[in-house]
Biopython code that builds the backbone (N, CA, C, O; Angstrom):
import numpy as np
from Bio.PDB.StructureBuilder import StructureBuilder

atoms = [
    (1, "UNK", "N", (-23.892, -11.215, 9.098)),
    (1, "UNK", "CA", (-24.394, -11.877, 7.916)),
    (1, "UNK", "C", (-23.218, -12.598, 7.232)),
    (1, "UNK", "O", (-22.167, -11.991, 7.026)),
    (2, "UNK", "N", (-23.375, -13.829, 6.892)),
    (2, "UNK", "CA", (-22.390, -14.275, 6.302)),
    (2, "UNK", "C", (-21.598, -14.011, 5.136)),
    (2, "UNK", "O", (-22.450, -14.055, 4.248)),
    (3, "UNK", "N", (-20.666, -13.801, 4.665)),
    (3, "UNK", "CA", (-20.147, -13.701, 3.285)),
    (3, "UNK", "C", (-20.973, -14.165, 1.709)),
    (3, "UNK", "O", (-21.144, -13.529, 0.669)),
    (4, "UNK", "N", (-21.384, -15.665, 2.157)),
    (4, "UNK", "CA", (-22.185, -15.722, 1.222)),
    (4, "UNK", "C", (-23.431, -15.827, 0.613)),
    (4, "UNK", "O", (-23.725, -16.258, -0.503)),
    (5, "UNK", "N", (-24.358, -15.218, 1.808)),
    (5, "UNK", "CA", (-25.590, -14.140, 1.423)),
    (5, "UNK", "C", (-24.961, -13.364, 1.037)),
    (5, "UNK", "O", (-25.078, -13.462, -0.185)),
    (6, "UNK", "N", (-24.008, -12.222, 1.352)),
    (6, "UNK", "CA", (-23.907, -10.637, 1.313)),
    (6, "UNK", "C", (-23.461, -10.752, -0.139)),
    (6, "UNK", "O", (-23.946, -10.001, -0.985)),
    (7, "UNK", "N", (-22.495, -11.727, -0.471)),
    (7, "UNK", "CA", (-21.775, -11.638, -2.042)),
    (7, "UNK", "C", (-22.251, -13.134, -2.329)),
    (7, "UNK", "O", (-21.382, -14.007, -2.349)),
    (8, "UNK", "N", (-23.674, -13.499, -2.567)),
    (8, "UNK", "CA", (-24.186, -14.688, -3.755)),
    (8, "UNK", "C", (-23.320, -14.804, -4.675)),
    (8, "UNK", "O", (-22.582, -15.780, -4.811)),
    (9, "UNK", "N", (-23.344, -13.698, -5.466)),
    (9, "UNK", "CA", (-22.991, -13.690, -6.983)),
    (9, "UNK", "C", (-21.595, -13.561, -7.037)),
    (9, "UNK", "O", (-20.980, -13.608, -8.102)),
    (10, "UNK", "N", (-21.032, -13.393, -5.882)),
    (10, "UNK", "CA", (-19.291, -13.581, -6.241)),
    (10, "UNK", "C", (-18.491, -15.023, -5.949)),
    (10, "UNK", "O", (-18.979, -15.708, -5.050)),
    (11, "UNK", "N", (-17.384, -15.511, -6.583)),
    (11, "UNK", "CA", (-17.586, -16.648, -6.585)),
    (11, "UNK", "C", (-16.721, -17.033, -4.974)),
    (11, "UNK", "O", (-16.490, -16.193, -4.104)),
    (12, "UNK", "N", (-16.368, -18.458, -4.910)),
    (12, "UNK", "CA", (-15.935, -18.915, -3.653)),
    (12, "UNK", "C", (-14.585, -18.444, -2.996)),
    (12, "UNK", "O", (-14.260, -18.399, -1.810)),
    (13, "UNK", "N", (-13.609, -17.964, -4.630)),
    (13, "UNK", "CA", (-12.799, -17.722, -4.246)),
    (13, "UNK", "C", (-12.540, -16.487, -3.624)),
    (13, "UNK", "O", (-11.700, -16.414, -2.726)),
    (14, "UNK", "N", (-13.240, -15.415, -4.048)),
    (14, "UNK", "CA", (-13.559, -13.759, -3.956)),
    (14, "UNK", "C", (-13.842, -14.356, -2.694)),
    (14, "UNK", "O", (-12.722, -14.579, -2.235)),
    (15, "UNK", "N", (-14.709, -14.755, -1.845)),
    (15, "UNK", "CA", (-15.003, -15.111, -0.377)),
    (15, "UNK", "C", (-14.353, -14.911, 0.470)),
    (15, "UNK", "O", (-14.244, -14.129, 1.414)),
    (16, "UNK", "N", (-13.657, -16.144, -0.176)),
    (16, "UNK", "CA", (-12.238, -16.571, 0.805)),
    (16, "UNK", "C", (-11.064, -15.404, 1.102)),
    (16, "UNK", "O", (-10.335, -15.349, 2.093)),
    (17, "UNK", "N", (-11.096, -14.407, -0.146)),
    (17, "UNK", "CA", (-10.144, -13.489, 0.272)),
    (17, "UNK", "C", (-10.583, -12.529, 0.598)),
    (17, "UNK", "O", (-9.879, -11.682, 1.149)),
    (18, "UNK", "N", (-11.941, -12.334, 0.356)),
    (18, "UNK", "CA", (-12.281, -11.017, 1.619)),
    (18, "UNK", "C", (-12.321, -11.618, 2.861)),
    (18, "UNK", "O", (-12.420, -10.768, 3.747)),
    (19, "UNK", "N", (-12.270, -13.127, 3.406)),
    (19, "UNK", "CA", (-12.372, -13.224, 5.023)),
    (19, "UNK", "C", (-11.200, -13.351, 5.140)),
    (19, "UNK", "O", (-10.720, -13.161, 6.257)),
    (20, "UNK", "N", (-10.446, -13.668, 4.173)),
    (20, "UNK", "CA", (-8.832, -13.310, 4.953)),
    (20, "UNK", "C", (-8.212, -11.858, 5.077)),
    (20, "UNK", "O", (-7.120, -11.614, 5.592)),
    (21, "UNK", "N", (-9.027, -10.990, 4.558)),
    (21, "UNK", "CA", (-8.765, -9.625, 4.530)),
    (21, "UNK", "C", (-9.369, -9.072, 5.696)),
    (21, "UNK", "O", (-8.972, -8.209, 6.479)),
    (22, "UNK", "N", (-10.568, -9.850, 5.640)),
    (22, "UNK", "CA", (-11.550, -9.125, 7.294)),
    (22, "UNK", "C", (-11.446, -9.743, 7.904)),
    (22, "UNK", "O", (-12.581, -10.134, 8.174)),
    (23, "UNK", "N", (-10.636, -10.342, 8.562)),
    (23, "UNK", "CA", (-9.905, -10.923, 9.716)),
    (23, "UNK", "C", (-9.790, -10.033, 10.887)),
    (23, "UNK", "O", (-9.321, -8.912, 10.685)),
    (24, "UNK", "N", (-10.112, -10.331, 11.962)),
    (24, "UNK", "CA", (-10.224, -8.812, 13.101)),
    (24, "UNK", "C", (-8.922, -8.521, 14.061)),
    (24, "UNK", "O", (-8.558, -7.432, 14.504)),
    (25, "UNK", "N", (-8.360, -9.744, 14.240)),
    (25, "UNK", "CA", (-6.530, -9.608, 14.590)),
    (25, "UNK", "C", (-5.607, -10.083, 13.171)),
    (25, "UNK", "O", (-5.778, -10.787, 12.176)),
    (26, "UNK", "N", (-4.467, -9.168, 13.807)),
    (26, "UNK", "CA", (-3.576, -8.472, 12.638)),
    (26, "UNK", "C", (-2.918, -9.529, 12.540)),
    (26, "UNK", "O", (-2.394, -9.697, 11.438)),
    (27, "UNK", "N", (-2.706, -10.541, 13.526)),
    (27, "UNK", "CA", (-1.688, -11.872, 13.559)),
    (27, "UNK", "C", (-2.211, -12.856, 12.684)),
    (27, "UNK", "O", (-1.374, -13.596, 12.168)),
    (28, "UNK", "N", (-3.319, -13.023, 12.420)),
    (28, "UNK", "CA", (-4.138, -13.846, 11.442)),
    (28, "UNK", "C", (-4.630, -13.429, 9.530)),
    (28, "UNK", "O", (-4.867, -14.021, 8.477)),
    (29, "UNK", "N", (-4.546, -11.960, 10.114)),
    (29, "UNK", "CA", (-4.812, -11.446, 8.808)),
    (29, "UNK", "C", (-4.158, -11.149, 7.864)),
    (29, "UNK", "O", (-3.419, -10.172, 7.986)),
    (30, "UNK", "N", (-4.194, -11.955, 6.453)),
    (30, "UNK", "CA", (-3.195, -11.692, 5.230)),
    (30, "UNK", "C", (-3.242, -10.293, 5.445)),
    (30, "UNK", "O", (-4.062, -9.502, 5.910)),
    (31, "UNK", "N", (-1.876, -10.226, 4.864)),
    (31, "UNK", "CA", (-0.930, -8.845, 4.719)),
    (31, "UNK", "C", (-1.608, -8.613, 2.700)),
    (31, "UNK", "O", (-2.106, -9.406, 1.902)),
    (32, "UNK", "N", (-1.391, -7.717, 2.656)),
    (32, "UNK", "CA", (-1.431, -7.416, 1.670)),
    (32, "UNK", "C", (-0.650, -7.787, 0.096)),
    (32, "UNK", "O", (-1.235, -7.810, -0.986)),
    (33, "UNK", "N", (0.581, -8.016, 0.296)),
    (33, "UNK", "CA", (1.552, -8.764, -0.112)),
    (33, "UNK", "C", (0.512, -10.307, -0.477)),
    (33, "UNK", "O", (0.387, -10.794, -1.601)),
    (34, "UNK", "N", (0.038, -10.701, 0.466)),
    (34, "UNK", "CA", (-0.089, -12.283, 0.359)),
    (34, "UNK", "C", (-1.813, -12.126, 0.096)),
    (34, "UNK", "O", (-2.425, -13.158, 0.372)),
    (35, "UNK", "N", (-2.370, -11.372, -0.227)),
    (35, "UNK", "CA", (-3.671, -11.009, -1.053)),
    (35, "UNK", "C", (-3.098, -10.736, -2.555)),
    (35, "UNK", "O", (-3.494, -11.407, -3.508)),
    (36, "UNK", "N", (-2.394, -9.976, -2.651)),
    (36, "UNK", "CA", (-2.130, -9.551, -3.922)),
    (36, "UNK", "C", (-1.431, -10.974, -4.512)),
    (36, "UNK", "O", (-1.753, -11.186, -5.681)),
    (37, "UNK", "N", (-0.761, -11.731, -4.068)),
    (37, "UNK", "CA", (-0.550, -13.254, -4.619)),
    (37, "UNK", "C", (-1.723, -14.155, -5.574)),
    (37, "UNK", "O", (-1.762, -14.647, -6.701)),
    (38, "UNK", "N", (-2.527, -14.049, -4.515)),
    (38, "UNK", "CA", (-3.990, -14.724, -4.818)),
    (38, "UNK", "C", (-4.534, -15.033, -6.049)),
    (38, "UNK", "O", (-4.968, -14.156, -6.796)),
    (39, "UNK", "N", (-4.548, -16.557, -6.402)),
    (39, "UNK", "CA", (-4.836, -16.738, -7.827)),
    (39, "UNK", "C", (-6.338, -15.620, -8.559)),
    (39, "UNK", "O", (-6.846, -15.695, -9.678)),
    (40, "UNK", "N", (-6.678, -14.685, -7.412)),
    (40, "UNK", "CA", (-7.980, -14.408, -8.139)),
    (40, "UNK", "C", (-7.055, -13.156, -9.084)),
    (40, "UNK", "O", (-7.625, -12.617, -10.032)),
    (41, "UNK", "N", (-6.381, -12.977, -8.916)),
    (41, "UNK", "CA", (-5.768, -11.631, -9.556)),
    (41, "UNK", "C", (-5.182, -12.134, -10.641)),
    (41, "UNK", "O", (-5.305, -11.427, -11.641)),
    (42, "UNK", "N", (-4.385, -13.454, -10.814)),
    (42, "UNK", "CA", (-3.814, -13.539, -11.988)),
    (42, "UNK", "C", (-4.166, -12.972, -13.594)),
    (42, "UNK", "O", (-3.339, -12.940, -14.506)),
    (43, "UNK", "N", (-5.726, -12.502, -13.701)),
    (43, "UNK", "CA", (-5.662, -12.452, -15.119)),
    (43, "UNK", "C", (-5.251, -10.963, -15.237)),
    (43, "UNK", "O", (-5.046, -10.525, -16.369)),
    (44, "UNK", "N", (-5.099, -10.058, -14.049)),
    (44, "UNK", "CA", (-5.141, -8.902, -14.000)),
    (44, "UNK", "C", (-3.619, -8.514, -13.354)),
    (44, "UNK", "O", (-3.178, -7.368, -13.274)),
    (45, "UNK", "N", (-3.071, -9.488, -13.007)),
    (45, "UNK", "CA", (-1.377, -9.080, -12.591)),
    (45, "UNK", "C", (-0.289, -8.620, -13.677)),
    (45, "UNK", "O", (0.181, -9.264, -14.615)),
    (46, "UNK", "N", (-0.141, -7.859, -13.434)),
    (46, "UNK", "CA", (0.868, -6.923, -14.018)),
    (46, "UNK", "C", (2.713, -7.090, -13.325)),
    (46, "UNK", "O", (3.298, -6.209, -12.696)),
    (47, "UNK", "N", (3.119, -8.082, -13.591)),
    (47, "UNK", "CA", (4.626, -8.225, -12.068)),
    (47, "UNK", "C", (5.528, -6.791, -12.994)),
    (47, "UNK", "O", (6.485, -6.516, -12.270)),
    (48, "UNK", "N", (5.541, -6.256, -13.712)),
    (48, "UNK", "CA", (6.691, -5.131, -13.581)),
    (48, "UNK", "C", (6.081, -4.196, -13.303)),
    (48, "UNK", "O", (6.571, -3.195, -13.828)),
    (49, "UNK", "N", (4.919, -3.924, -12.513)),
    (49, "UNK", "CA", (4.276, -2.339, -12.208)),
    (49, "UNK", "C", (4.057, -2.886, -10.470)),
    (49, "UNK", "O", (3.645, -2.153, -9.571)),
    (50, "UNK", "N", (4.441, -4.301, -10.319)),
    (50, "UNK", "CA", (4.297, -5.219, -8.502)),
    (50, "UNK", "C", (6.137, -4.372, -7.680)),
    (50, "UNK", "O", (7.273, -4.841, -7.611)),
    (51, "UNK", "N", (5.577, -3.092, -7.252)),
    (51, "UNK", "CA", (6.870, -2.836, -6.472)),
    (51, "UNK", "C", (6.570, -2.611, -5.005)),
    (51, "UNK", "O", (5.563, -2.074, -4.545)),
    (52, "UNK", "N", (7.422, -3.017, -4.462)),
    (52, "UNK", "CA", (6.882, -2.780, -2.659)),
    (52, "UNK", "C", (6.863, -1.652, -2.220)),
    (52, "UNK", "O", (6.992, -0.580, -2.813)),
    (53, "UNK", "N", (6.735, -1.825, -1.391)),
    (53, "UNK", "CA", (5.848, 0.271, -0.768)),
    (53, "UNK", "C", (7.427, -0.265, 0.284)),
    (53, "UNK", "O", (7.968, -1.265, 0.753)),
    (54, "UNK", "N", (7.619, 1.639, 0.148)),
    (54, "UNK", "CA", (8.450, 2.079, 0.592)),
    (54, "UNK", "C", (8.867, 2.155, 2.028)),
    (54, "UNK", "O", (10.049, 2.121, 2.374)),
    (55, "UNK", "N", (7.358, 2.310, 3.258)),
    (55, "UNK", "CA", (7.339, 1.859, 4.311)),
    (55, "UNK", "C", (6.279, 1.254, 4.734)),
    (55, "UNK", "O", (5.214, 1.712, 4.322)),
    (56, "UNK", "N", (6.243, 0.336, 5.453)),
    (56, "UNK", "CA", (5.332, -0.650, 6.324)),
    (56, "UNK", "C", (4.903, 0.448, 7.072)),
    (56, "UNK", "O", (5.442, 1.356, 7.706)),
    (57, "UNK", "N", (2.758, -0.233, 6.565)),
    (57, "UNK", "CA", (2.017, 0.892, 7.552)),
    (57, "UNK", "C", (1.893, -0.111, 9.050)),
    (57, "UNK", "O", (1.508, -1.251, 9.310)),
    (58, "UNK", "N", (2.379, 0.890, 9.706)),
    (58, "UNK", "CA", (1.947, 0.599, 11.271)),
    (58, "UNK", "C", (0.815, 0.937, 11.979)),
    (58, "UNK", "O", (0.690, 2.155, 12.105)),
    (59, "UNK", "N", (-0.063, 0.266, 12.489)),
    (59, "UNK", "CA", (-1.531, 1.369, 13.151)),
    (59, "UNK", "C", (-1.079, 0.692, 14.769)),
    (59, "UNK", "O", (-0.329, -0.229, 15.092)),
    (60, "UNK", "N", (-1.907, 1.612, 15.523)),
    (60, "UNK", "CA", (-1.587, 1.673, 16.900)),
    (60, "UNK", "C", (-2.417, -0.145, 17.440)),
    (60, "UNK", "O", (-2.065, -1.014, 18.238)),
    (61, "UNK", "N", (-3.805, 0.028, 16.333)),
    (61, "UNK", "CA", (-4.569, -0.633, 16.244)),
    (61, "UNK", "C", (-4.716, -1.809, 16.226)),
    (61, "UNK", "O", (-5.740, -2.417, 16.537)),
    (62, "UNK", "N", (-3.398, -2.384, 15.748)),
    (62, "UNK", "CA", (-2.943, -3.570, 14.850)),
    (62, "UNK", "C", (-1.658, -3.779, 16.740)),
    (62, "UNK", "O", (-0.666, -4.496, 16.863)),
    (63, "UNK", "N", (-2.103, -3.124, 17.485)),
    (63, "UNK", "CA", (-0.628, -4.012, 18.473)),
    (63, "UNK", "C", (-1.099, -5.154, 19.167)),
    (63, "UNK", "O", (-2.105, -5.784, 18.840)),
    (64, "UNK", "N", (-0.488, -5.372, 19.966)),
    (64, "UNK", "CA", (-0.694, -7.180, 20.512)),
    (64, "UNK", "C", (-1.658, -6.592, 21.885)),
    (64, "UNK", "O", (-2.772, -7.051, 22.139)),
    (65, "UNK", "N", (-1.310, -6.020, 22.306)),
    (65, "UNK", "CA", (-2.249, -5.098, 23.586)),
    (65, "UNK", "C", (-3.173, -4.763, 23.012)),
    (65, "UNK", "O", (-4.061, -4.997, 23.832)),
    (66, "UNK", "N", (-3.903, -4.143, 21.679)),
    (66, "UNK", "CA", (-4.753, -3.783, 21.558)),
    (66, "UNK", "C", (-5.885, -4.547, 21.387)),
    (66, "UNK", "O", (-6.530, -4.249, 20.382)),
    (67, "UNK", "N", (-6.286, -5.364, 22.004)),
    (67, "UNK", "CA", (-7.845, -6.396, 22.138)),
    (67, "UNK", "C", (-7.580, -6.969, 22.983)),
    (67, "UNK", "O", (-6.404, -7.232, 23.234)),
    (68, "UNK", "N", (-8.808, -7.453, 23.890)),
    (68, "UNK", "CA", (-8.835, -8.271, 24.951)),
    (68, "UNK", "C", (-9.751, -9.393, 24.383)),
    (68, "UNK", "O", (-10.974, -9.254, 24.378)),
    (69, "UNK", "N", (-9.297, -10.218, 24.029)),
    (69, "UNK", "CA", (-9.520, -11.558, 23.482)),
    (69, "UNK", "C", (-10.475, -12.246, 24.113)),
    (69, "UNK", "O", (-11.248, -12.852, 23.371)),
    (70, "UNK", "N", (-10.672, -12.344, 25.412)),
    (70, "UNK", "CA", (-11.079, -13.457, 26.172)),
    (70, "UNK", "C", (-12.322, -12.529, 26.977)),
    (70, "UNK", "O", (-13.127, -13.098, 27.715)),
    (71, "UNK", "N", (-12.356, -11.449, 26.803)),
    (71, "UNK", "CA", (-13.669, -10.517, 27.082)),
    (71, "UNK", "C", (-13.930, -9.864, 25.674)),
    (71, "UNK", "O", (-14.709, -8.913, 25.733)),
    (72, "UNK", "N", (-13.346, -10.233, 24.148)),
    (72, "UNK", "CA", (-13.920, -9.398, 23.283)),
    (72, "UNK", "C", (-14.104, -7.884, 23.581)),
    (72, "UNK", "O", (-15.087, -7.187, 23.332)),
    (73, "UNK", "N", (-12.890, -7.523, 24.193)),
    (73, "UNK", "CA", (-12.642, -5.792, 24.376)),
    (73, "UNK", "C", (-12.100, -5.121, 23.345)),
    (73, "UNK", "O", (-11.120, -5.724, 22.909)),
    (74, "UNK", "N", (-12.420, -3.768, 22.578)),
    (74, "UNK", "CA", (-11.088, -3.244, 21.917)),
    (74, "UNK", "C", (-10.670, -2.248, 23.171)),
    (74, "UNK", "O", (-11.445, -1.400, 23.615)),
    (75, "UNK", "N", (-9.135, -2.502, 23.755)),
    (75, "UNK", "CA", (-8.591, -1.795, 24.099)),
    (75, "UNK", "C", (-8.615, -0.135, 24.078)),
    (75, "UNK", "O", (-9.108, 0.655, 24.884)),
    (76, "UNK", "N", (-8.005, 0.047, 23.038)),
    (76, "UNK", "CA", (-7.342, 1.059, 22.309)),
    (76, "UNK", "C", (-8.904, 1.930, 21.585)),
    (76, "UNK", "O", (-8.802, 3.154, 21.664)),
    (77, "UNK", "N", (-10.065, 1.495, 21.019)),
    (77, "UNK", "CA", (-10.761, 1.756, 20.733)),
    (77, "UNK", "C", (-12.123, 1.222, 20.747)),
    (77, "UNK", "O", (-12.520, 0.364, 19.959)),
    (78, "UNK", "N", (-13.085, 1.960, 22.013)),
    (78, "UNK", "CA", (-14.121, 1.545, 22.557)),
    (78, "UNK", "C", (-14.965, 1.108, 21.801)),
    (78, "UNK", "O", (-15.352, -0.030, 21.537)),
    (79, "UNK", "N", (-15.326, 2.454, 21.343)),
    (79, "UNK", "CA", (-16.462, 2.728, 19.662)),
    (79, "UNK", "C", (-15.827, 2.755, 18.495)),
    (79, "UNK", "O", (-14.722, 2.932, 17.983)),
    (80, "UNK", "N", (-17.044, 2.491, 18.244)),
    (80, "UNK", "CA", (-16.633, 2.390, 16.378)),
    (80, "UNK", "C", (-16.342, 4.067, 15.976)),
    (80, "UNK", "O", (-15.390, 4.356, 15.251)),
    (81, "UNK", "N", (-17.252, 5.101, 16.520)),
    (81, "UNK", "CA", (-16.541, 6.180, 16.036)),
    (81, "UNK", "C", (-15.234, 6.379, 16.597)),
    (81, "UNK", "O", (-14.553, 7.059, 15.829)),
    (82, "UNK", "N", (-14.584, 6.027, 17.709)),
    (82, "UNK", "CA", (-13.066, 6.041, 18.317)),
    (82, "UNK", "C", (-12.298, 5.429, 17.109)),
    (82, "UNK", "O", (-11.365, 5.914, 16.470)),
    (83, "UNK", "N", (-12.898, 4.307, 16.971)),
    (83, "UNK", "CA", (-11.982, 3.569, 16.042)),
    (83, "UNK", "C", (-11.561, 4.104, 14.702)),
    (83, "UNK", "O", (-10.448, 4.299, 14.214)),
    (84, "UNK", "N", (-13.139, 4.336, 14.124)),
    (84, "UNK", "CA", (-12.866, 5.414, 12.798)),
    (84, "UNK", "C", (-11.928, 6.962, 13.068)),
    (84, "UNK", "O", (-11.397, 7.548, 12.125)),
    (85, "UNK", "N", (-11.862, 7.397, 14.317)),
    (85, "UNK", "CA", (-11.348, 8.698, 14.620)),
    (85, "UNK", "C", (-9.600, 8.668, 14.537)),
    (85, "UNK", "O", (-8.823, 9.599, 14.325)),
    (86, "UNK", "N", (-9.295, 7.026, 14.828)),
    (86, "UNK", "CA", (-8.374, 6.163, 15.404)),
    (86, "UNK", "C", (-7.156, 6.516, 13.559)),
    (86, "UNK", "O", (-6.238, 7.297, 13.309)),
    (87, "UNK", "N", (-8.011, 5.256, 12.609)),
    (87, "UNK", "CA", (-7.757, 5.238, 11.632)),
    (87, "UNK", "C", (-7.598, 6.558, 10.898)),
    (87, "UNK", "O", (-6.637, 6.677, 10.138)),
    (88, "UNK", "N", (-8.365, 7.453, 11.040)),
    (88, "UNK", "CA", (-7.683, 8.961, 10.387)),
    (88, "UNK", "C", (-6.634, 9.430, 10.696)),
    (88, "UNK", "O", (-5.733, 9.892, 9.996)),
    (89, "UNK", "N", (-6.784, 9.262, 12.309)),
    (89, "UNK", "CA", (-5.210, 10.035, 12.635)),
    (89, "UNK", "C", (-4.058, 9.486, 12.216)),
    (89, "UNK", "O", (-3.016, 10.063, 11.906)),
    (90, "UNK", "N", (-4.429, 7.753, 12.226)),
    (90, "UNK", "CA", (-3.196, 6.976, 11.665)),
    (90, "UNK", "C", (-3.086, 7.430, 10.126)),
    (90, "UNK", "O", (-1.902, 7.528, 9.804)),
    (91, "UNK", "N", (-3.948, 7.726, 9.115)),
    (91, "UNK", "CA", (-3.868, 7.724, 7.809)),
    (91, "UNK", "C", (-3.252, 9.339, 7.997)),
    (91, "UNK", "O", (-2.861, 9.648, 6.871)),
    (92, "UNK", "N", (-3.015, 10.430, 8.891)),
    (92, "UNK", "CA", (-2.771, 11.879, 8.810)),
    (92, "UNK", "C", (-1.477, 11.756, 8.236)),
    (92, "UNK", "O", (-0.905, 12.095, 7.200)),
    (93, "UNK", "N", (-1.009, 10.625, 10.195)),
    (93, "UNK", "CA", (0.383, 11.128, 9.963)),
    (93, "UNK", "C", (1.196, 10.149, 9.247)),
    (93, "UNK", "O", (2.416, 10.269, 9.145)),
    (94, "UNK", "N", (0.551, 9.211, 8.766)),
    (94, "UNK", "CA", (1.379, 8.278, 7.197)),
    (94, "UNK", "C", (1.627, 9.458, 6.793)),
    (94, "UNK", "O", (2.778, 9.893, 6.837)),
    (95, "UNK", "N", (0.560, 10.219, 6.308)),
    (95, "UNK", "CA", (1.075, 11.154, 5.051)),
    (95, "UNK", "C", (1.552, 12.320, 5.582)),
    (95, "UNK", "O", (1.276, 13.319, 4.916)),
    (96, "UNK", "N", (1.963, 12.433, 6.229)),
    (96, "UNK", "CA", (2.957, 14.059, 6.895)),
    (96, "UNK", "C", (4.322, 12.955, 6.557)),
    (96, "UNK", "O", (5.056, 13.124, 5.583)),
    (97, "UNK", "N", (4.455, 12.066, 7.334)),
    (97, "UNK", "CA", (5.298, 10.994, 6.963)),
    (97, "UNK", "C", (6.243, 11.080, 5.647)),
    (97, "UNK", "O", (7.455, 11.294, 5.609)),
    (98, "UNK", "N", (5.496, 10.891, 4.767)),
    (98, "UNK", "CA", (5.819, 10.524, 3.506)),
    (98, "UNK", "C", (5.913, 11.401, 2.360)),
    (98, "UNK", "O", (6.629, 11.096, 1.406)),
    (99, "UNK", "N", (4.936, 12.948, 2.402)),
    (99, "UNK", "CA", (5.939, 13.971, 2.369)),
    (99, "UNK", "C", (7.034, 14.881, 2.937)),
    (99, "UNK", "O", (7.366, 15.942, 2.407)),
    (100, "UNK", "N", (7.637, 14.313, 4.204)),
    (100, "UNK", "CA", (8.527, 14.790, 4.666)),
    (100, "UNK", "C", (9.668, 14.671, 3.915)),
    (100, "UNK", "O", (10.561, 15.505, 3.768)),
    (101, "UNK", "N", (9.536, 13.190, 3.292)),
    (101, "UNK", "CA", (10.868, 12.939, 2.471)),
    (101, "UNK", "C", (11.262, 12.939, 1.727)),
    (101, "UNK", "O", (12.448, 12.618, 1.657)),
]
sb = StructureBuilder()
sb.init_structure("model")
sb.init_model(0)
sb.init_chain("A")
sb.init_seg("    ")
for serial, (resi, resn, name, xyz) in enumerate(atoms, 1):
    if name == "N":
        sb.init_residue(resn, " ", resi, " ")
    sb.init_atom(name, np.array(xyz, "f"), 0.0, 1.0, " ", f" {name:<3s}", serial, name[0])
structure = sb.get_structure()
């Protein structure tokens, strides 16, 4: 369904940055950094509370091997429950991660 059936009532710009957010390869898809730029935030930007995260999240998910492009394969994750099973484990060990230190 397209973006703008699903969100009518949101405007063009809100659109535009959820399809740059749901972008399905990682090489195309704004980083977070360059969402949080986005004139839609200005009335709500705060720049002395804007500090960068301490480490870059990595997912297995996000590698250059992981999709087969030209058959629309996910590699790395068949199903959608693999995939969701995928993303937990990645979100575990962020955080074993990050209280280690």
């Amino acid at each position: 369904m397209p973006l703008k059936k699903k969100f009518q009532y949101s405007s063009k710009d809100i659109r535009a940055l959820l399809t740059e957010m749901l972008e399905f390869n990682p090489f195309f898809r704004s980083s977070a950094a360059e969402c949080l730029k986005n004139p839609v935030f200005d009335s709500i930007r705060v720049p002395a509370l804007e500090l960068p995260a301490k480490v870059q999240v990595q997912l297995d998910i996000d590698t250059i091997d992981a999709y087969d492009y030209a058959n629309q394969i996910d590699l790395r994750c068949p199903t959608m429950s693999h995939y969701k099973r995928k993303i937990i484990e990645e979100i575990h060990l962020l955080k074993n991660d990050l209280y280690k230190k």
